[in-house]
N, C-alpha and C positions, 0 to 999 in steps of 0.2 A: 504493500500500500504506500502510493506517496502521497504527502500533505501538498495540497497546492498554494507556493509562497507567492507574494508581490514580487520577487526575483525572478522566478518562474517564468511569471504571467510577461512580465516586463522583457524577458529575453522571447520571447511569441509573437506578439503585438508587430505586426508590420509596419513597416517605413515607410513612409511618404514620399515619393518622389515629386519633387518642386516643379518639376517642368511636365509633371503625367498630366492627363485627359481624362473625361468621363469613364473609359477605357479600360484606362491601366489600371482602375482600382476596383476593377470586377465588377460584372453586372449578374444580378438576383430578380429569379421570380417566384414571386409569394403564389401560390392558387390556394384560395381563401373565400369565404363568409356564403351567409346563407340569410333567408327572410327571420327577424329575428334575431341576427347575429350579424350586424355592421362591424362594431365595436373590434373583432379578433381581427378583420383584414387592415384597421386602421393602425391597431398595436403593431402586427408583426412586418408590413412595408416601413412605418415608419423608422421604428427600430432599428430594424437594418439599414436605413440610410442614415441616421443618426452613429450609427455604428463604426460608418466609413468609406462604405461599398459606392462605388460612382452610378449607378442608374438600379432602380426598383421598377420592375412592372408587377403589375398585381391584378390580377388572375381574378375576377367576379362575377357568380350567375348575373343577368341581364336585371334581374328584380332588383339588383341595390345598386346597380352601376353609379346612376345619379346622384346616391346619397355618397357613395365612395369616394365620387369624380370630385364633389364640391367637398368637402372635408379634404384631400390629397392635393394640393398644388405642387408638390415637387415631384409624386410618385406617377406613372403612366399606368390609368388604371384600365383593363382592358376586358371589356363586356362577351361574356360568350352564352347561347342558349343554356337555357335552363328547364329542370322542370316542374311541374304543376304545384310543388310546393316550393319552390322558388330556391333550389339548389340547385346547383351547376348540375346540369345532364351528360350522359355518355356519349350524345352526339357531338359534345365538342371536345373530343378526344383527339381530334383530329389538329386542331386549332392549338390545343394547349400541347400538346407535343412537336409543333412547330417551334413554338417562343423554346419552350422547353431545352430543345434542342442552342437555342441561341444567347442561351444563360450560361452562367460560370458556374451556380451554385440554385439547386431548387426548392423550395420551403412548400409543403401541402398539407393543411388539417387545418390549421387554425378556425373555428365556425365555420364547418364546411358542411357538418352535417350525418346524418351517412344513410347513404342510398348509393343504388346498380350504380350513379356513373360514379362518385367517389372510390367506389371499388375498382371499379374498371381503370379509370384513371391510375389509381395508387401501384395497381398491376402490370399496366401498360409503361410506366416510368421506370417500375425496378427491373422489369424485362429486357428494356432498351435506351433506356439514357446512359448514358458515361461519363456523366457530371454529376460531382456529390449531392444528395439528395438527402433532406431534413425529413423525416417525418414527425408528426405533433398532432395532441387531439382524437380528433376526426380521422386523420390521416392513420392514425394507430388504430382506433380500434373499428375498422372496415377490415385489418388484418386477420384480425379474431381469427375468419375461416379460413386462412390457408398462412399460418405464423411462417412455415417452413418456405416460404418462397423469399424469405431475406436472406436465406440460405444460398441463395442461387443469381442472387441479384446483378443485373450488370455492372451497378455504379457503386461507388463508398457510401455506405448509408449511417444518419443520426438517430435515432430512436430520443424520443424527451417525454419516457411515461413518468406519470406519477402513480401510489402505488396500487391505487383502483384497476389503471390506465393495466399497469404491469399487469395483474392478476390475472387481467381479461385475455390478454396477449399471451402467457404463457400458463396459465391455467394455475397460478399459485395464491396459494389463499392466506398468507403467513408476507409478513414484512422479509425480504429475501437479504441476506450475510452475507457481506465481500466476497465470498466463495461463490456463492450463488449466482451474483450478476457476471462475476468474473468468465464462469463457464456457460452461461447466458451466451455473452459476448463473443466468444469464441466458438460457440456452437451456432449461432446465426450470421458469424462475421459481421457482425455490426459495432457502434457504439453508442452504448448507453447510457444518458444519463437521467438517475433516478432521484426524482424531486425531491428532498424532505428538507427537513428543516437543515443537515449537513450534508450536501449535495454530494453523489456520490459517481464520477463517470468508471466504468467498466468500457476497455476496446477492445477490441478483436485481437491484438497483440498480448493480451491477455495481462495486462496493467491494469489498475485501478486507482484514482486518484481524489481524495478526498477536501471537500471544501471546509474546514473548521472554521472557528470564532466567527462569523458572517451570519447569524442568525437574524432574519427582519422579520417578525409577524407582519409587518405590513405589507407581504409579500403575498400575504393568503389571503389575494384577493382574484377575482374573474378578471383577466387578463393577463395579468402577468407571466402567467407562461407564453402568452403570443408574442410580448417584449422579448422572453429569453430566447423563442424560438428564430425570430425573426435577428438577433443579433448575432447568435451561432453562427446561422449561416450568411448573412453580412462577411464574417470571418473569415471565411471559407472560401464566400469568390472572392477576398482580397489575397487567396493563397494558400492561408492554413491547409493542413491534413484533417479530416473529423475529431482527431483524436483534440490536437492541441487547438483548434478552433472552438471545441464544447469546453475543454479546460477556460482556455482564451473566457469563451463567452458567461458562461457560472460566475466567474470571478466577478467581472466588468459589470454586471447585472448586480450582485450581492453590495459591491461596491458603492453602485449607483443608488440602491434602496436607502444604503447606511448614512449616506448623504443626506438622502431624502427625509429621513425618518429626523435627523438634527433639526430639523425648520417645521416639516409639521406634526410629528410624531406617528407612531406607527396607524392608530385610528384612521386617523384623514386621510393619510396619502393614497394616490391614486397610481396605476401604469405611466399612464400621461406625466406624472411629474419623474419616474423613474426614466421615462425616454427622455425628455427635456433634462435632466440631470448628465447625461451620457457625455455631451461633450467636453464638462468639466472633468469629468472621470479619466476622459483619454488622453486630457492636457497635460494633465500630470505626469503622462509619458514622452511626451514631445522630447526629445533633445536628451532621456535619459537613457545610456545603455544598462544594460544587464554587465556586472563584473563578471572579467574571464575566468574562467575555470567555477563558475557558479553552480554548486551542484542541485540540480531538480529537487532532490529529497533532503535538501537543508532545512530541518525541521526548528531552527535554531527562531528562523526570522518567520513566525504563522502568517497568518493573512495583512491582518492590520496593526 
């Protein structure tokens, strides 16, 4: 098990290039929300453009398009059929594996719902994209009936259950030990990161790295997984691997709440102020390297 320190996180974090383009700092598509559920597609685009990543499109049945379009000025919000209950349908499968294809990094669940086409969709991505792919939410538990196809997947995948999320996904009914996700993670090739109050990721490589002292109850709130989701993969198309892109983004997310929670205490705070906090969170990295020979599992210096 490693502790994951501020040295860590700090030697991760990619570098800005002064003279890059929208381009160079990876482009991300969210496929998100449903009637009912505006709120997840706002959290996890925004996020991730707060995050770092040069262009978000985001992915919405035709039902919310307008309300998504006027709340999103930065992000390209992109209308596809739906169906009768105003979730994205399996006829725009076709549509969403185009963009799909023209992303760095892909995010799918957040309020999406779960019906034929989120399944379809979810199965059509892990079968044939070759760009890392988040899954979240929705995105997880459409799995349910066929776990074993992350098994076979074409592209690097993130899994972000929490441990409802988990139980449903792999049939465990008990809070799952280091051990547990560890061979989770290696038995599905994926990486896992499992919500609790001391965030835990399991990858494929078969490491497991824990977030200590970072506790925010004002994190238990509806949304705030679509912020972490959507910042992960921000990460990701700026380059990270899954592994240290979920490390990466746990921290950066925990970090951002603890902030948050100084001004209005854990009660009040909302997602919204946890994304609007981000870029003070990353400033603090500007211009600082990681010391050489820094070791990952320096348990010496915890989070904060």
């Amino acid at each position: 098990m490693e502790v994951i320190t501020t040295e860590r996180v700090r030697g991760y974090i990619p570098e800005r290039n002064p003279k890059g383009d929208k381009y160079s700092f990876g482009k991300v598509l969210c496929i998100s929300g449903a009637i009912g559920y505006t709120g997840a597609p706002y959290f996890a685009s925004l996020a991730a453009q707060r995050s770092g990543c040069g262009l978000v499109r985001l992915i919405v049945p035709d039902s919310i398009w307008t309300i998504e379009a006027t709340k999103l000025n930065e992000v390209m919000v992109i209308p596809v059929d739906d169906d009768e209950e105003g979730r994205i349908s399996s006829k725009s499968v076709d549509t969403i594996m185009d963009y799909a294809s023209k992303a760095d990094a892909v995010l799918i669940g957040p309020g999406c719902g779960i019906n034929r086409g989120i399944q379809t969709i979810v199965k059509s991505l892990l079968t044939t994209l070759t760009v890392p792919l988040v899954i979240d939410a929705d995105g997880i538990n459409v799995l349910c009936e066929d776990t074993d196809i992350l098994k076979y997947a074409s592209c690097p995948t993130v899994i972000t259950p929490h441990a409802k999320e988990f139980a449903r996904l792999f049939g465990k009914r008990i809070i799952p030990n280091n051990k547990t996700l560890q061979e989770f993670a290696v038995e599905y090739n994926t990486t896992i990161v499992y919500k609790e109050a001391e965030t835990r990721i399991a990858s494929f490589d078969n490491t497991l790295s824990i977030l200590k002292n970072a506790c925010c109850s004002g994190l238990a709130k509806g949304g705030s997984g679509d912020v972490l989701a959507g910042i992960i993969t921000s990460f990701i198309a700026q380059g990270l691997d899954t592994k240290k892109a979920a490390i990466t983004g746990v921290y950066i997310h925990s970090k951002a709440a603890l902030e948050v929670e100084k001004t209005y205490g854990s009660r009040g705070m909302l997602p919204t102020d946890v994304i609007e906090m981000l870029p003070k969170v990353l400033k603090s990295f500007e211009g600082k390297k990681a010391p050489k020979n820094q070791e990952d599992t320096d348990n010496k210096n915890l989070l904060f």
